[in-house]
C-alpha positions in Angstrom: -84.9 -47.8 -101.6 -82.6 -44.6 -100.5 -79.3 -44.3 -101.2 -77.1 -44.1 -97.9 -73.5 -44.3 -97.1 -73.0 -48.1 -96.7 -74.3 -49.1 -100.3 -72.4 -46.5 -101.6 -69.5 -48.5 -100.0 -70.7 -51.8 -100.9 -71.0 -50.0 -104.8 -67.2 -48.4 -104.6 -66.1 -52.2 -103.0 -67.7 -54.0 -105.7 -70.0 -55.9 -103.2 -73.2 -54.7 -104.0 -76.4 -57.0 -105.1 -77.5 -56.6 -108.6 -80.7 -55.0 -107.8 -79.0 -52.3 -105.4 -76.2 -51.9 -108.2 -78.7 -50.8 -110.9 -80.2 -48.1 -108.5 -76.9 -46.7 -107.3 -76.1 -46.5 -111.1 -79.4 -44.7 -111.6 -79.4 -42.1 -108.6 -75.7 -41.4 -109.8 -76.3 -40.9 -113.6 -79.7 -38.3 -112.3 -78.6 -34.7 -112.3 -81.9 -33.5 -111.5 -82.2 -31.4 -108.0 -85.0 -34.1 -107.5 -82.5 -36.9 -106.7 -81.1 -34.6 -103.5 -83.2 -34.9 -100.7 -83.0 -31.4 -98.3 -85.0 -30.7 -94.9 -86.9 -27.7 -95.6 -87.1 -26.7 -91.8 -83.7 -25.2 -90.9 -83.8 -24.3 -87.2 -83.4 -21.0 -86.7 -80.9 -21.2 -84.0 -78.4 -22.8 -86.0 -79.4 -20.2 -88.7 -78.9 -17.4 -86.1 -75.3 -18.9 -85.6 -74.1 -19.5 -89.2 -74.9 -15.9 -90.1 -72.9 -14.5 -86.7 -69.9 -16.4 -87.9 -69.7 -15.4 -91.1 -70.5 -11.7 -90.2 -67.8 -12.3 -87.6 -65.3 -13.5 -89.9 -66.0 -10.8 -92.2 -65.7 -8.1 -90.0 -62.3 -9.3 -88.7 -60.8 -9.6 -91.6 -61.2 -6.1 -92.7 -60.0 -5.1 -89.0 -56.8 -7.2 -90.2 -56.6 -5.4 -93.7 -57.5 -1.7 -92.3 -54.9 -2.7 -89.4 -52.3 -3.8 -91.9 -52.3 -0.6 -94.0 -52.7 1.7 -90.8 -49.2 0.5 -89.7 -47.5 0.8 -93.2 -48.7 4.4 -93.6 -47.4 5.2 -90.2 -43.8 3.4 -91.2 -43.4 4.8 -93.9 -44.5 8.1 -92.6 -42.7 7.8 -89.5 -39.4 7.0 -91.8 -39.8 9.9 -94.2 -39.9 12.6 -91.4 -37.0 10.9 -89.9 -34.6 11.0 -93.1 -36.2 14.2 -93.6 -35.7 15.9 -89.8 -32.3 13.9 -88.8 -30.2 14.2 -91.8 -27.5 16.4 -92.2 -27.9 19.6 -94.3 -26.5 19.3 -97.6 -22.7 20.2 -97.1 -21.6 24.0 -99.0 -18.5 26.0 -99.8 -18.2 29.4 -99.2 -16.1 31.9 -99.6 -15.9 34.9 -97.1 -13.7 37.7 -97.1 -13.5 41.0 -95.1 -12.0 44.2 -96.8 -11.6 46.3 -93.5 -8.6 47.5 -92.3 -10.1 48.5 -88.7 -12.5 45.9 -87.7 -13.6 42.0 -87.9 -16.6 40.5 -89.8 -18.9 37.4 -88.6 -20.5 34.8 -90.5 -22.9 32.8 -89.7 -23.6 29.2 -91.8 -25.5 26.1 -91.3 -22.2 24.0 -90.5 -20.2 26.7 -89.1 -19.7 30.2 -87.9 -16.8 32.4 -89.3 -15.4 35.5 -87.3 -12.4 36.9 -89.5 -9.8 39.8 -88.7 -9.5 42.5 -90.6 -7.9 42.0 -94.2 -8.8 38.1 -94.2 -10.3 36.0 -96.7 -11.4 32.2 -96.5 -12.4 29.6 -98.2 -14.2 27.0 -96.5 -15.1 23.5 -98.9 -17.0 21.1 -96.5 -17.7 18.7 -100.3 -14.4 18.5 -100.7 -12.6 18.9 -97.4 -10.3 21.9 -98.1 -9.4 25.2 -96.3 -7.8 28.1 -98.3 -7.0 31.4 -96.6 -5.0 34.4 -95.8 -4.9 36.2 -92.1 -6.5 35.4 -89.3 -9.8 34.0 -88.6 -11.8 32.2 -85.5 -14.2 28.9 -87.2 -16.9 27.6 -84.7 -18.3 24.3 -86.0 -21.9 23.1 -85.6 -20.9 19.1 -86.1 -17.3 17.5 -86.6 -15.6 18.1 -90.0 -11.6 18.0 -91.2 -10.4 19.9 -93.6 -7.4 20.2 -96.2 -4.8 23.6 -96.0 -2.7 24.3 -99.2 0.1 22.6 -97.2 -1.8 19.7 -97.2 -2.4 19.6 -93.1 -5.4 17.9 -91.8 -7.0 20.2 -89.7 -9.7 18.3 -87.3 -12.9 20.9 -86.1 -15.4 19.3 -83.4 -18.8 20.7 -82.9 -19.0 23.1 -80.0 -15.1 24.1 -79.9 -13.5 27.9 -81.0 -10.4 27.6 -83.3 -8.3 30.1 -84.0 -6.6 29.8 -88.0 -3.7 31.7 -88.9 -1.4 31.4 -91.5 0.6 34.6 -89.6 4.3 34.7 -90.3 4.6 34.9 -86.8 3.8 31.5 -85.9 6.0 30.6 -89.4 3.9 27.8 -90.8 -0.3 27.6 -90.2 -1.6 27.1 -87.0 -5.2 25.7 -86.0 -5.7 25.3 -82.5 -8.3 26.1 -79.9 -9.4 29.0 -78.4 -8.9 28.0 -74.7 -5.2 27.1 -75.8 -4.6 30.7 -76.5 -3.5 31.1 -72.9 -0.3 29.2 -74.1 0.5 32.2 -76.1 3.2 34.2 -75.8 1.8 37.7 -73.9 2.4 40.0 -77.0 0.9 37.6 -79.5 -2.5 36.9 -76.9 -2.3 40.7 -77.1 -2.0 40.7 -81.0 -4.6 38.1 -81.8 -7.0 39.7 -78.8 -6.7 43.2 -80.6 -8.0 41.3 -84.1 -10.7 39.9 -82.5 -12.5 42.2 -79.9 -14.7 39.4 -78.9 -12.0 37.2 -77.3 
């Protein structure tokens, strides 16, 4: 007798003839390969198309995992270079000062450029937001910054703009304001600041 699906329902129901119970019992307790009955002729075709999966499957899962780590790199790549590229220079503080009595002195910096008249000194603190100087001097600022004077003034710079700094006692307290409003000026002192600073 084989053993087929329906008396291994009638077994599991408890509806199976003795005879048929004793030989369910028997294939079940066999752990020999014997007991399993196999077709020895696979057809080829369906061969053909097992394999083809499986490569299949194979192969498009590593697609998935090369993919995966592709994309990652190029995040994290493309977020390095940005932090790297876009960020802001470190901020400084420098000190310039200019010793002549007859002419000006430029400066250049990553932040800023400094042109100052003759006998001048400055101190410029972009980490701590504070201006100290003495004379005259013209600031040119590469981004936006504000700064402190030792009269405690907020002094606001924007990227692209000329200011002219003085602590003259001319003007009788410090003055920071731009170049184009120079033209405001008084005639002698346009004439006065001009003669500083041959470039204006």
């Amino acid at each position: 007798m084989e053993i087929n699906q329906d008396i291994l329902k009638k077994y599991a129901s408890g509806q199976c003839a003795e005879g048929d119970k004793h030989l369910v019992e028997k294939w079940l307790n066999d752990d020999s390969w014997d007991s399993i009955t196999e077709n020895k002729e696979v057809n080829e075709e369906v061969g053909a198309t097992m394999w083809d999966k499986i490569t299949l499957d194979v192969t498009q899962h590593k697609i998935i995992n090369w993919g995966k780590v592709t994309a990652a790199a190029a995040i994290v790549f493309v977020l390095g270079f940005s932090v790297f590229h876009f960020s802001q220079p470190t901020l400084d503080n420098h000190t310039f000062t200019n010793t002549s009595v007859e002419n000006s002195k430029f400066f250049t910096e990553d932040h800023y450029d400094v042109h100052l008249s003759k006998n001048s000194t400055a101190n410029i603190d972009l980490v701590n937001k504070k201006l100290a100087f003495s004379g005259d001097f013209i600031i040119k600022p590469k981004r936006d910054f504000e700064l402190l004077d030792n009269n405690h003034n907020i002094l606001v710079f924007k990227a692209g703009k000329e200011y002219f700094v003085s602590d003259s006692p001319d003007f009788g307290k410090i003055v920071a304001f731009q170049k184009s409003d120079l033209a405001f000026l008084p005639s002698n002192m346009q004439i006065k600041i001009r003669e500083q600073f041959q470039s204006i």
